[in-house]
C-alpha positions as CSV (number, residue, x, y, z in Angstrom):
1,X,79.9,120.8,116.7
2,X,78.3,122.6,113.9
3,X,79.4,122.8,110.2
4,X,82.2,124.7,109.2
5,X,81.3,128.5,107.9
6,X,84.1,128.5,105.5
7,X,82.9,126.3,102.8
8,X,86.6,125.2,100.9
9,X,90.2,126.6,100.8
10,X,92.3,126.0,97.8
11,X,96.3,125.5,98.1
12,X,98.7,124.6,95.8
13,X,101.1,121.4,97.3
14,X,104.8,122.0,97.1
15,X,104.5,119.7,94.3
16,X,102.4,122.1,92.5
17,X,99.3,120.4,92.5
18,X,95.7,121.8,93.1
19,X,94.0,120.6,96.4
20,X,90.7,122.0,97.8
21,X,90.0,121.5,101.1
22,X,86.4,121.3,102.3
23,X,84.5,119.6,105.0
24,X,83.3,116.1,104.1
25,X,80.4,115.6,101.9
26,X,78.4,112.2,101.7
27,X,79.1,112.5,97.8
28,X,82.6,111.3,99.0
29,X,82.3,108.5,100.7
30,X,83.6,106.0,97.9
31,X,86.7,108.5,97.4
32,X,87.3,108.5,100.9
33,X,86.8,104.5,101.5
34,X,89.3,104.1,98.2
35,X,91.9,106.6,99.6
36,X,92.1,103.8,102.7
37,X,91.6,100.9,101.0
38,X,94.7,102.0,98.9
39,X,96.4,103.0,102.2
40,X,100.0,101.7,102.8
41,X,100.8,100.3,105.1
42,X,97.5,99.4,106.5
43,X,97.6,99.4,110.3
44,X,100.8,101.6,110.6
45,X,99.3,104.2,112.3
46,X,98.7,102.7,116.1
47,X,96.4,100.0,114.2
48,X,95.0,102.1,111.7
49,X,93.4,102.1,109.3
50,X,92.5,98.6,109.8
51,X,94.3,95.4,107.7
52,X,90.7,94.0,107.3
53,X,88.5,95.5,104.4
54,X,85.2,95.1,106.3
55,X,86.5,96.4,109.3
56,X,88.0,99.2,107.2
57,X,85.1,100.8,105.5
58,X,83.0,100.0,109.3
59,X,85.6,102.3,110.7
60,X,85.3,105.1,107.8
61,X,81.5,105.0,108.2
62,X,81.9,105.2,112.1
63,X,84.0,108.5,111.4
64,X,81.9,110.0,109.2
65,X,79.2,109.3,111.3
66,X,80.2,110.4,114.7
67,X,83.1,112.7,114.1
68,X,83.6,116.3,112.3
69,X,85.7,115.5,109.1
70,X,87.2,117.3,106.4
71,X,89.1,116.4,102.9
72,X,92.1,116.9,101.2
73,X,91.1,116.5,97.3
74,X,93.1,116.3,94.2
75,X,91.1,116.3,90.6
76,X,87.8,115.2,92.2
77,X,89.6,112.5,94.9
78,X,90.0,112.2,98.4
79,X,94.1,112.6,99.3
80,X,93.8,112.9,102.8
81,X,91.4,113.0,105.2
82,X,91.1,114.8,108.9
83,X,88.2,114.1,112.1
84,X,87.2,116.3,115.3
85,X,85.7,114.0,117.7
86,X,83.6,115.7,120.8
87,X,85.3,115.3,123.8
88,X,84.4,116.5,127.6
89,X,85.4,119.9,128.6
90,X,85.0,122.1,124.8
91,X,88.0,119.5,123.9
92,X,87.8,117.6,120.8
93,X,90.5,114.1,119.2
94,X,92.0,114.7,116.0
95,X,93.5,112.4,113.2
96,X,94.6,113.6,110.2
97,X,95.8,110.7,107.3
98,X,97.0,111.8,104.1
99,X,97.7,109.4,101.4
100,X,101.4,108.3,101.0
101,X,101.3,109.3,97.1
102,X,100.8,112.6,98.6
103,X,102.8,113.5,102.1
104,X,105.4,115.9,102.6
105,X,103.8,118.3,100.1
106,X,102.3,120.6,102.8
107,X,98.7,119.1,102.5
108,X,98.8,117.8,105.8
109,X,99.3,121.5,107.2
110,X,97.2,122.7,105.0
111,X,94.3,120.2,106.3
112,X,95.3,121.0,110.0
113,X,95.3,124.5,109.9
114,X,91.9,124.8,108.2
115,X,90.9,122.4,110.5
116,X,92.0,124.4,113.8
117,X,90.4,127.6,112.1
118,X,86.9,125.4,111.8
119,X,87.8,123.9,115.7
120,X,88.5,128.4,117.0
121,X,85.0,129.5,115.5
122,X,83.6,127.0,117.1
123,X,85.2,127.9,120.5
124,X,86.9,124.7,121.0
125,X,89.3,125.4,123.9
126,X,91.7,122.1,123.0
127,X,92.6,120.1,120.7
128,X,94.0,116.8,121.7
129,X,95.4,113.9,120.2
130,X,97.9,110.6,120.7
131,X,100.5,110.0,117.9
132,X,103.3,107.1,118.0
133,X,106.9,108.3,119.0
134,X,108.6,106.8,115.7
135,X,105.7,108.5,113.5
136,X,108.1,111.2,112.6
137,X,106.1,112.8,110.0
138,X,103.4,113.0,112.1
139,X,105.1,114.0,115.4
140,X,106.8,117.6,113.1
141,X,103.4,117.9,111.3
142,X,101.5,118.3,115.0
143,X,104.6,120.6,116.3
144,X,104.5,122.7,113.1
145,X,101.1,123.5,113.5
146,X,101.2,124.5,117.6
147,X,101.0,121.0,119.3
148,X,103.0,120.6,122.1
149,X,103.4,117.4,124.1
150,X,101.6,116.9,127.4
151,X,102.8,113.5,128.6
152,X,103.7,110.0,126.8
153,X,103.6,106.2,127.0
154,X,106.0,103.7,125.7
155,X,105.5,104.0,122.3
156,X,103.6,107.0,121.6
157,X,103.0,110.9,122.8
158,X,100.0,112.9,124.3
159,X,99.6,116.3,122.1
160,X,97.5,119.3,122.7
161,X,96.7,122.0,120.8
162,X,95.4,125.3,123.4
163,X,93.1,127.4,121.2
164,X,92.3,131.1,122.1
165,X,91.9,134.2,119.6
166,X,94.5,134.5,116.7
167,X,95.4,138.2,118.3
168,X,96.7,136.6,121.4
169,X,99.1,134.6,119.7
């Protein structure tokens, strides 16, 4: 997966605030391990992001490093944060977290849709991704933006996301 070709997107949150969305920059990395260290709760999304500060910033720099990720910033500070991880078959995993000071303000959309622009010029055919059943936020986030469930455990759901051209939807 390449880098994206659009370079930022500005929105405004429902809130009124300014957030540019861009695709993750090294320069960011201390805003980025700061938005999860100041994460609550820690370890409510199927484990994540992890209670333990080591195993925290590990897993940040494991994302950064292997996955495709973008940022949700507010005056110059990560607010949310979304990954693309390679999968077999033009699929890729996504995980979007935003901030609790800042859900339910549209960022999260915002994030996914830029996110499934990037994932269509780059000829993904499917985006796929597990989300807990009680996550409600989460769960109308994915369905706002196209997901549709596929199949489902005990406590959580299969999504995918079919990409084609935006003139066949």
């Amino acid at each position: 997966m390449g880098q994206p070709s659009e370079t930022s997107r500005e929105i405004r949150s429902k809130e009124g605030l300014g957030v540019t969305i861009m695709p993750y920059e090294d320069g960011y990395f201390d805003s980025l391990v700061a938005m999860y260290d100041t994460y609550d709760p820690l370890g409510s999304v199927q484990g994540l992001p992890p209670l333990d500060e080591t195993q925290r910033h590990l897993w940040v720099q494991e994302m950064v490093s292997n996955g495709m990720n973008f940022l949700a910033l507010h005056k110059g500070a990560v607010i949310g944060h979304a990954s693309l991880f390679s999968m077999p078959a033009n699929w890729a995993e996504y995980f979007i977290f935003v901030h609790q000071d800042f859900q339910r303000q549209g960022i999260g959309t915002a994030v996914s849709l830029f996110v499934i622009d990037w994932a269509r010029r780059e000829k993904l055919s499917t985006i796929w991704l597990t989300v807990e059943k009680t996550n409600y936020i989460a769960v109308s986030l994915y369905r706002k933006v196209g997901f549709t469930r596929i199949g489902s455990s005990e406590d959580s759901w299969e999504m995918i996301l079919t990409l084609g051209d935006k003139k066949d939807e």
